[in-house]
N, C-alpha and C positions, 0 to 999 in steps of 0.2 A: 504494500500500500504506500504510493507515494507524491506526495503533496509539492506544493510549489514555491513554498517560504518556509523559513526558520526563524527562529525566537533568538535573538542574542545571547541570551544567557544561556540554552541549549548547545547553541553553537562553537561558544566563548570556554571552552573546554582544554584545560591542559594537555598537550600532547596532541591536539589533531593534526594529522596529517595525508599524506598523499599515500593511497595504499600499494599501489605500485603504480606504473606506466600507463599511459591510456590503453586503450584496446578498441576496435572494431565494433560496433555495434549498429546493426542498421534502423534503427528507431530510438527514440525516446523509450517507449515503452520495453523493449530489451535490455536498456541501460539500470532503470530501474529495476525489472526483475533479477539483471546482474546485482544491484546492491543488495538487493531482498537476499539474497543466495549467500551473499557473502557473509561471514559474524562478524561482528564490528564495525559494519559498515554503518555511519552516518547518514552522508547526504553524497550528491553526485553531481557533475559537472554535463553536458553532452554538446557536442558541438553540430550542429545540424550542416554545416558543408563538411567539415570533415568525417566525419559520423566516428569522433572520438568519446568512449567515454571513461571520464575519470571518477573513479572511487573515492570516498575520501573516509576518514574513520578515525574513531575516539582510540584505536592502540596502536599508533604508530606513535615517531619521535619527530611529527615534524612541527613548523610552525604556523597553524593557518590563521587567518583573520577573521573579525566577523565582516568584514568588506570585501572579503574573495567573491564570485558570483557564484551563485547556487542552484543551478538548473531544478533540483529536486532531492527530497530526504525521503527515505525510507521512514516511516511510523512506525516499525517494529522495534520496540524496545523494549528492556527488562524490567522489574517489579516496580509497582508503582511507590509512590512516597508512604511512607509506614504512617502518616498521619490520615490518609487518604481509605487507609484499609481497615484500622484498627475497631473500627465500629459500624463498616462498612457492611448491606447484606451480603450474602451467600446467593449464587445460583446453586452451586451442589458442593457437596465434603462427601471425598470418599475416605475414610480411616483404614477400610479392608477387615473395619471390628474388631474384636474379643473374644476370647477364648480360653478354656480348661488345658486345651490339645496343644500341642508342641505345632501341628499343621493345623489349618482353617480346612474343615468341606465347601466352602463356600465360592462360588465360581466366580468369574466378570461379570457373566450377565445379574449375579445376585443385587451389582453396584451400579449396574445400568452401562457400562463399557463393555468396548469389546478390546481384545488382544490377536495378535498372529503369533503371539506364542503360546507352546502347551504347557497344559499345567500336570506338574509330574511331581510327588513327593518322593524321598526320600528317607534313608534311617541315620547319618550323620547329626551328630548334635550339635542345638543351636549354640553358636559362639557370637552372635549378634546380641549386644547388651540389650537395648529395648526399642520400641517402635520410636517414633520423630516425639508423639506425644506422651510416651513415658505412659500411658496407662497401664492400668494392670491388668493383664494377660494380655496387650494389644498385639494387634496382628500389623504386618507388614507385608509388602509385595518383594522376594528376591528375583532377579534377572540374572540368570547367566545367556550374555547376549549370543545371538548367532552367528557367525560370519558375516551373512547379510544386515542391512539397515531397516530391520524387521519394526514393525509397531508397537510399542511398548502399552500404550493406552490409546482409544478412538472413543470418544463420545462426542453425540449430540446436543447442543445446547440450543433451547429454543424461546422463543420471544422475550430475547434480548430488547433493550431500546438505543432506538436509533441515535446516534449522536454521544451516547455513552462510551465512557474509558472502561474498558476491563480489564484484570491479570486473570490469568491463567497460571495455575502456578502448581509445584510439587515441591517437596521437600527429597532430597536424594542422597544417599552416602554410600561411597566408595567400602566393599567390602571385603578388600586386598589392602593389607597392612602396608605400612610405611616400609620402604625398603624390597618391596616385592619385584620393585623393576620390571613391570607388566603393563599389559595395553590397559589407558587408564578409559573411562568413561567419558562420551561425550553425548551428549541429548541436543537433538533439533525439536525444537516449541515450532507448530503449523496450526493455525487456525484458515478455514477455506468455507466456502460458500456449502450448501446441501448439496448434497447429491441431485440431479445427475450433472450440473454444471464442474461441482466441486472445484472452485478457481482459486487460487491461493489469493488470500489475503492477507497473510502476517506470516512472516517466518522469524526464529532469532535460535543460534545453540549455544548452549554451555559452552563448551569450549572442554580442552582437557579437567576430567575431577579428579582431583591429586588424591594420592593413597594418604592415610593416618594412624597415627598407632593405634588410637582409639575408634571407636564408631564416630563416624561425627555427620550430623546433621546437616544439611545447608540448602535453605531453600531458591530453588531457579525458579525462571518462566519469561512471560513475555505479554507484557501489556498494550490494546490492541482499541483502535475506536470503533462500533459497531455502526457499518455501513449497510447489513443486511440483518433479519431480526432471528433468523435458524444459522449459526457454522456448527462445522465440527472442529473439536479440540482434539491434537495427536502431538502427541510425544515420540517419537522415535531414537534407535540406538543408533549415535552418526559417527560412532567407532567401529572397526572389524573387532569376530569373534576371536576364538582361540584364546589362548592363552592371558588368561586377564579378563577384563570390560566385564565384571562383576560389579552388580551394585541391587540397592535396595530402594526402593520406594515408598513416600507415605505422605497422605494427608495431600492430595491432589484434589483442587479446588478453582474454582470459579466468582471470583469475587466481582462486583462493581467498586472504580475506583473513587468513591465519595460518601461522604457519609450524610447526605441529605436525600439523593438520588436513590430510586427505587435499582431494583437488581433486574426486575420482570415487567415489562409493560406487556400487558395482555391486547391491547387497543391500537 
């Protein structure tokens, strides 16, 4: 999703810079979906006689201005402001529940999502301290990812309102110790129009989740303005399998980013 101005103080950000070289793009619109694709990208540059487009983005080391020209900025970006959420409604909380049992019987579809991967227990003992919210007996979702860039989570959210800020968000922890030297975890956040269109509207990934000695917590996502009133929310794994790209999931959620603003408009 990408707009045609920038806010100063968005833009006015330490470190932005030039993400690499221009590139080849034959429209505007391709330029764009290139920053969408990109992580970290900001906003974008495009030259319409050259059909160059440059990238620009909050991790590099360069020195941009807020007087550079700014063809267009991606709106995909991460958690909203914690003032914004903290009494903010809910569209859904899924926790994955509680329980007596070391496993849950309880499927996706129990939580209203769906996954492409199976669910398969085990007799290995849990060595995961506790779920994100610490309840007791709470459950959590483990992944051991697949080679492929498989779907972690797929739900639909519906009658959104229009004009509204959302996050999308999960809490996630790397369940490969510190020192494991292994492929670490990386999550791509996709929110897209219904089905049958399904057109991307918000992309943003984690980026590498570094290994810890302990379990540790850390909530991602990707906040997103509602231009259509049904998307779907996915999560996917945007590291290779094998060896490593272990992690755990919890407490994946759909907030509105305000605390005066409804979460659901039915009308």
């Amino acid at each position: 999703m990408c707009g045609g101005f920038i806010r100063k103080d968005a833009w006015d950000i330490p470190g932005n810079g030039i993400l690499h070289s221009p590139v080849k793009q034959p429209d505007y619109a391709s330029c764009c979906s290139q920053c969408q694709a990109t992580y970290g990208c900001f906003a974008f540059t495009y030259s319409l006689s050259s059909h160059e487009c440059s990238l620009k983005t909050s991790i590099d080391n360069g020195r941009n201005s807020t007087s550079d020209t700014i063809s267009g900025y991606n709106q995909s970006t991460g958690l909203c402001p914690i003032e914004t959420t903290a009494n903010s409604q809910l569209v859904f909380l899924v926790t994955f529940g509680n329980g007596t049992h070391q496993y849950s019987s309880a499927t996706p579809g129990s939580f209203g999502f769906s996954t492409t991967y199976r669910q398969v227990f085990g007799g290995a003992p849990d060595h995961t301290e506790n779920n994100h919210t610490a309840s007791i007996k709470g459950y959590m979702m483990l992944i051991n990812a697949n080679f492929d860039p498989d779907q972690i989570f797929n739900l639909t959210a519906d009658n959104l309102c229009i004009g509204s800020t959302y996050q999308f968000s999960l809490y996630v922890a790397n369940i490969n110790k510190a020192g494991s030297n292994i492929i670490l975890p990386n999550i791509k956040f996709e929110v897209r129009t219904a089905p049958p269109t399904n057109i991307l509207l918000a992309t943003l990934s984690t980026g590498n989740i570094a290994e810890r000695s302990t379990l540790t917590w850390v909530q991602y996502g990707i906040s997103f303005i509602a231009t259509v009133r049904n998307v779907v929310l996915v999560a996917i794994s945007n590291a290779p399998g094998g060896s490593g790209n272990d992690f755990a999931i919890d407490d994946v959620s759909l907030t509105v980013c305000s605390t005066t603003s409804p979460a659901i408009c039915t009308e």
